[in-house]
C-alpha positions in Angstrom: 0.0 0.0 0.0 1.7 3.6 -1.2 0.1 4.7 1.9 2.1 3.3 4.7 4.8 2.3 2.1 6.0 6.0 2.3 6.2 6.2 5.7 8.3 2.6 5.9 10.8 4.0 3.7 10.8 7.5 6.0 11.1 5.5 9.1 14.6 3.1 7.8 15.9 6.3 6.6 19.2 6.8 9.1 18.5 10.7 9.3 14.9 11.2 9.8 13.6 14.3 11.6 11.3 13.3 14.2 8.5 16.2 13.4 8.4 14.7 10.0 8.4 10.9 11.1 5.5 12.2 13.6 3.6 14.2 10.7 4.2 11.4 8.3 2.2 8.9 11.1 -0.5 11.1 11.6 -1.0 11.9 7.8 -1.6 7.9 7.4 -3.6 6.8 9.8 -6.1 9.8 8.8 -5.4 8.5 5.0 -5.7 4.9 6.1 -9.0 5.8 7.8 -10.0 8.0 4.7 -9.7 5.1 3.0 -11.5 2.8 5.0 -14.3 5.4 4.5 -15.0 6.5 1.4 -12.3 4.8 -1.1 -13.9 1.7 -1.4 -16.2 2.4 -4.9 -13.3 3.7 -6.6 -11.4 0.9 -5.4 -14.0 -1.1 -6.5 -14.6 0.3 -10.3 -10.6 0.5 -10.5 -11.1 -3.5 -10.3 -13.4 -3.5 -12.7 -12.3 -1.3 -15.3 -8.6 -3.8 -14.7 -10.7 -7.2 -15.4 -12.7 -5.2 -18.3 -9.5 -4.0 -20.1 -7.4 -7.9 -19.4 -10.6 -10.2 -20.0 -10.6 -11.1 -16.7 -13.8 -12.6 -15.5 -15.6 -10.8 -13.4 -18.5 -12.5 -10.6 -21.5 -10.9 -9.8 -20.7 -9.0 -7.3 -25.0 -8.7 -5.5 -24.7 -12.7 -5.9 -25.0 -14.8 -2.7 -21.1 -15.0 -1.0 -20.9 -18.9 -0.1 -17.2 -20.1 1.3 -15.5 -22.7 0.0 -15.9 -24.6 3.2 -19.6 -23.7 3.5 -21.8 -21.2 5.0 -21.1 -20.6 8.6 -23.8 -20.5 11.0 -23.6 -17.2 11.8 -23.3 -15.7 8.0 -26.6 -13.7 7.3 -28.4 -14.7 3.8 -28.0 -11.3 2.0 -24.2 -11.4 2.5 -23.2 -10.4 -0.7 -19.9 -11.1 -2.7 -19.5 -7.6 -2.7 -20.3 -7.1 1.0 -17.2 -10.3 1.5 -14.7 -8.3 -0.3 -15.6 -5.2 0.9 -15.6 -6.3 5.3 -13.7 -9.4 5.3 -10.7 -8.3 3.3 -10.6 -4.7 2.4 -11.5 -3.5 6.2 -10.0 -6.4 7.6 -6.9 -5.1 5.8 -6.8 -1.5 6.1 -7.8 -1.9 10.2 -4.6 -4.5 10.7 -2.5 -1.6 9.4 -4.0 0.7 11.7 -4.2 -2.1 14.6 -0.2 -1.7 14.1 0.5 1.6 13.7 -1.2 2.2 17.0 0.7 -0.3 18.5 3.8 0.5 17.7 3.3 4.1 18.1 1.2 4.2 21.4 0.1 7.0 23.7 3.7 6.9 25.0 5.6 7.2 22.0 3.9 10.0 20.7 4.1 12.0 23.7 7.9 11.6 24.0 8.7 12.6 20.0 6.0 15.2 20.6 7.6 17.0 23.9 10.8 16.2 22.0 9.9 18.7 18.7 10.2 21.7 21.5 13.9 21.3 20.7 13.6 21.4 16.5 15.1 24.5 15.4 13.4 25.1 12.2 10.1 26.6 13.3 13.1 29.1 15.7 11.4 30.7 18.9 7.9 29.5 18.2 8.6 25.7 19.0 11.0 26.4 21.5 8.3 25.5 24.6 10.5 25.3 28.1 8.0 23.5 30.0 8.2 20.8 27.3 11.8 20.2 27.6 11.6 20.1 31.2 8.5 17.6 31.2 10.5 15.7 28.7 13.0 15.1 31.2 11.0 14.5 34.2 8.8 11.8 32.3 11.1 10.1 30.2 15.2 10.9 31.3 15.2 11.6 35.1 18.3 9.2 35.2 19.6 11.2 32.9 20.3 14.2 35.1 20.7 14.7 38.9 18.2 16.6 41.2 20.5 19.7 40.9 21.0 19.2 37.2 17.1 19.5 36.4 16.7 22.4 38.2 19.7 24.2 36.9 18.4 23.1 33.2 15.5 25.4 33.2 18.1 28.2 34.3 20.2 27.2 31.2 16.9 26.8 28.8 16.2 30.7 30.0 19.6 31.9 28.8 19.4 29.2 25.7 16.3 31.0 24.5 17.8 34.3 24.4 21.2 33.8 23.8 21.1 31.1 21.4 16.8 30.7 19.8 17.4 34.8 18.8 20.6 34.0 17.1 20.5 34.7 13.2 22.3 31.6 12.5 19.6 29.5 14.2 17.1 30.7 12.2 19.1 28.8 9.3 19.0 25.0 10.9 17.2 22.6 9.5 17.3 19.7 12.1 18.3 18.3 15.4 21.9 17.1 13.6 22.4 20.4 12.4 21.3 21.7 15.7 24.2 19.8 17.6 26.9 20.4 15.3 26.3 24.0 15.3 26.3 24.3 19.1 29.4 22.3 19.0 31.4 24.4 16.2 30.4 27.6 18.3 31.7 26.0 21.7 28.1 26.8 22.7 28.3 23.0 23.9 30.1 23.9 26.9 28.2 26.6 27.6 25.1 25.3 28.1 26.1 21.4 28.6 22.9 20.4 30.0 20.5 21.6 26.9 23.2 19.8 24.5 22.7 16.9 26.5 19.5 16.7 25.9 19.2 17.5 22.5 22.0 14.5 22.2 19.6 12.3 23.7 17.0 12.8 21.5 19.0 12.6 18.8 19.2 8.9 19.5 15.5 8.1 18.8 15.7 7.9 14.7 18.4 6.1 14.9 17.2 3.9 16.9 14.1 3.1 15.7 15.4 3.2 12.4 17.9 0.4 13.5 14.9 -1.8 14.8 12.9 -1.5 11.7 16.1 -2.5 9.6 16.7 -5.4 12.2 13.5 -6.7 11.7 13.6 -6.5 7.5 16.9 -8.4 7.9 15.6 -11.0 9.7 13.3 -12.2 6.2 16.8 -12.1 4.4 19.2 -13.3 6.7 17.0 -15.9 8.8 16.2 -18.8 6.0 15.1 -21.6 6.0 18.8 -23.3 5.0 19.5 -21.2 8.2 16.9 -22.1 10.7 19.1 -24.3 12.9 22.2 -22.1 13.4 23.2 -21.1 16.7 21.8 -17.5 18.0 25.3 -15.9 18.7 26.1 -17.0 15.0 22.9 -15.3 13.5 23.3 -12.2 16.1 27.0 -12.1 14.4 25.3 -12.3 11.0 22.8 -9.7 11.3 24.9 -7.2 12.9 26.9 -7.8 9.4 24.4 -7.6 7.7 22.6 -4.4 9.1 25.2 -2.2 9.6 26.6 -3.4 5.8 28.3 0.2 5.5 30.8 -0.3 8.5 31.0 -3.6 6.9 32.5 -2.6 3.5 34.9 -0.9 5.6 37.0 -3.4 7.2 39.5 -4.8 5.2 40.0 -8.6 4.7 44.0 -8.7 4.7 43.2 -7.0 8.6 40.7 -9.9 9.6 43.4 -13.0 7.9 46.3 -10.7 10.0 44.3 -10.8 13.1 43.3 -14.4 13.0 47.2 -15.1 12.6 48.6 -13.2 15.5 45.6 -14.7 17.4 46.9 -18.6 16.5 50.6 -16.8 17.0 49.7 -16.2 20.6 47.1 -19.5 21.2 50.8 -21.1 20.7 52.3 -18.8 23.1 50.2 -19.8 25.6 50.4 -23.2 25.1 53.8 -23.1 25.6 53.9 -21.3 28.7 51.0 -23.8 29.9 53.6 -26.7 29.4 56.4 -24.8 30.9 53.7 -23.9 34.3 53.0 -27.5 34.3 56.4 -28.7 34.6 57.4 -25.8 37.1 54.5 -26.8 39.1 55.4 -30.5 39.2 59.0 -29.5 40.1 57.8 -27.4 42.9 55.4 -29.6 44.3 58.0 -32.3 44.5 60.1 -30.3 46.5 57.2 -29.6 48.3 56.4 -33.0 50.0 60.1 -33.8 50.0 60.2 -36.4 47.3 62.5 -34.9 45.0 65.0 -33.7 48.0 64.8 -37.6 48.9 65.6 -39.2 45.3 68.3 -36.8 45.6 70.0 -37.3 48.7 69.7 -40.7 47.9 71.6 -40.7 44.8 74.4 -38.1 47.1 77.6 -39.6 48.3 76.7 -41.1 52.0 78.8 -38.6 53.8 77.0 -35.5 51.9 73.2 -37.0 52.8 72.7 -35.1 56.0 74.1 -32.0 55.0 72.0 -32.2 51.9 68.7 -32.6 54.2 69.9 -30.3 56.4 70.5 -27.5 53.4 67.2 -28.6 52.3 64.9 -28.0 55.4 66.8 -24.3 55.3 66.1 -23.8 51.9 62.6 -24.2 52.7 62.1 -22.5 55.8 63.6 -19.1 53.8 61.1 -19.7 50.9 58.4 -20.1 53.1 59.3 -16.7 55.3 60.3 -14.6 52.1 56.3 -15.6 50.7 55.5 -14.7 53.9 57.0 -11.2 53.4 56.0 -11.0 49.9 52.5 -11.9 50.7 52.4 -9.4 53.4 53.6 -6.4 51.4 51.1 -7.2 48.5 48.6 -9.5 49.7 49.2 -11.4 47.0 47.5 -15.2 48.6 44.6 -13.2 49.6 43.6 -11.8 46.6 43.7 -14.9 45.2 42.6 -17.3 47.5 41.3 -15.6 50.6 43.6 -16.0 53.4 46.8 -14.6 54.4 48.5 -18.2 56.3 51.4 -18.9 53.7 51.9 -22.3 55.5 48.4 -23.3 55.3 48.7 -22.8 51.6 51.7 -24.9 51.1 50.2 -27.5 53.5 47.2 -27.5 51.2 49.3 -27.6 48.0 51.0 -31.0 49.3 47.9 -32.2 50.4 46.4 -31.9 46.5 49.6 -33.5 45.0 49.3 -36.5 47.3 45.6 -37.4 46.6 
């Protein structure tokens, strides 16, 4: 239908005003209804004169209407062919579109793009409303701004409207992005930070909802039937591609295959340093519940075996207070496990390896 057709296209359009997007919602539901009203005889002789000019049969239209699987029990006698076309699919049509259109754009909505327009330069002091903006806040971005903030804001909408609605230059804007760009090449910005923060706020909301009515058109390309059974990260990955296409094109494919290298280059690092923690850890923990100290002294000369045990028991005792110092200085142990006994730790260490 051309009807809401235009205002699909309007709405997926990344830099659509909101005044227009709201005009161009109330102009269809008033020319959906229109149509619902009085368009149906030229609809009807439009039909006509089609079949007429194609030899295309046409039925008689005042004849009985009888369903193909029989007359329902509560289908009057007099319901015409005409009267079937005319309730059952041309209303039924035309009130699904507006069924949606309210839905979509509920009581809510409309009253957050409509405080919103107070902001839209191009109509200059006479949309400008400073209760609006305010209201706009309260109701839909109080987390936006502190207590203080919002009562400072009408301070800075008072000097905004004289200092900045009066300018010559503002009378020259033609949107929201304009708007912004203009109070950022004047350092305006800074000088009323709170106003700019709003009007960067709103300047989220058709781009927003032109992302979710592009999601939802990708989702009849991108979601087939071949792809039905993919996993939901992979089709999140593949729409995200897909909808913001123009990023896409940007990113080169000799940057993806060099990323994708350095990422196996380091997988290998780590592997490697896995191996080499493994075999430090085994080493250690050997020490640790004296095994490796007794294969050793073992294997020493028999006049060298006490000294060696001896030397051994030191060696540990040291380790054991220098952790303790370490640990105390930077709290190393409990950050990572909780407690602050170094002993306890080791004890617990010896008591994994031997189970």
């Amino acid at each position: 239908m051309a009807i809401t057709d235009l205002l699909s296209q309007a709405l997926q359009c990344q830099s659509q005003d909101i005044l227009n997007a709201m005009h161009l919602i109330s102009s269809a539901k008033v020319l959906l209804q229109k149509m619902r009203d009085e368009k149906w005889q030229n609809l009807l002789e439009n039909v006509i004169s089609f079949c007429k000019a194609h030899n295309i049969d046409i039925p008689n239209m005042n004849a009985c209407y009888i369903a193909r699987q029989g007359r329902a029990r509560n289908q009057e006698d007099n319901f015409t062919i005409e009267q079937h076309y005319r309730v059952n699919i041309f209303y039924a049509a035309i009130d699904s579109q507006l069924q949606e259109l309210n839905i979509r754009f509920n009581d809510s909505s409309v009253e957050l793009l409509m405080l919103s327009s107070a902001l839209d330069p191009r109509e200059g002091y006479n949309s400008f409303r400073i209760d609006d903006i305010c209201q706009l806040v309260d109701k839909f971005y109080r987390d936006d701004f502190t207590d203080n903030e919002k009562i400072y804001l009408r301070v800075q909408l008072d000097h905004y409207n004289y200092n900045v609605v009066q300018d010559p230059e503002f009378k020259n804007l033609s949107s929201l992005s304009d708007l912004c760009q203009w109070l950022v090449r004047t350092r305006r910005s800074s000088i009323y930070p709170l106003v700019y923060r709003i009007i960067v706020l709103v300047l989220t909301l058709p781009v927003s909802t032109a992302t979710t009515e592009r999601f939802f058109s990708a989702m009849r390309i991108v979601k087939t039937r071949l792809r039905n059974k993919m996993d939901d990260d992979f089709l999140t990955d593949t729409l995200i591609t897909y909808i913001e296409r123009d990023i896409a094109k940007k990113i080169s494919m000799e940057s993806v295959i060099d990323d994708f290298r350095d990422m196996k280059e380091r997988a290998a690092f780590n592997i490697y340093m896995l191996i080499f923690g493994r075999v430090l850890l085994g080493v250690g923990i050997g020490f640790a519940n004296q095994s490796v100290p007794l294969y050793l002294s073992e294997m020493a000369p028999p006049k060298n075996r006490g000294a060696f045990n001896i030397g051994f028991q030191v060696c540990v005792a040291i380790a054991v207070l220098s952790a303790n110092l370490l640990n105390y200085g930077t709290q190393k142990i409990k950050c990572v496990r909780g407690t602050t006994d170094v002993q306890a730790e080791l004890d617990d260490l010896i008591r994994a390896s031997s189970i």
